[in-house]
C-alpha positions, -999 to +999 in steps of 0.1 A: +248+596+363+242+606+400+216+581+417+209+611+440+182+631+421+159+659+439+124+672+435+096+653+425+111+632+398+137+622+421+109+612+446+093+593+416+124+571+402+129+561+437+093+547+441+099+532+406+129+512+415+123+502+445+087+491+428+103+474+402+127+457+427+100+447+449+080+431+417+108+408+409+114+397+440+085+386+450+075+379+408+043+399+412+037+429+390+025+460+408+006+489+397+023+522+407+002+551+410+022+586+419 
């Protein structure tokens, strides 16, 4: 699978990994809102 992806749902995967990246790195849990 590509990790490119366009449009909104590309736009929304990014925001959820880099969330979920964030959130273990700094062992907080984070509310994400689109």
């Amino acid at each position: 699978t590509s990790p490119l992806v366009s449009g909104e749902d590309g736009r929304r995967s990014l925001a959820a990994v880099i969330a979920s990246n964030y959130s273990i790195q700094t062992g907080k849990k984070l509310r994400v809102t689109y």
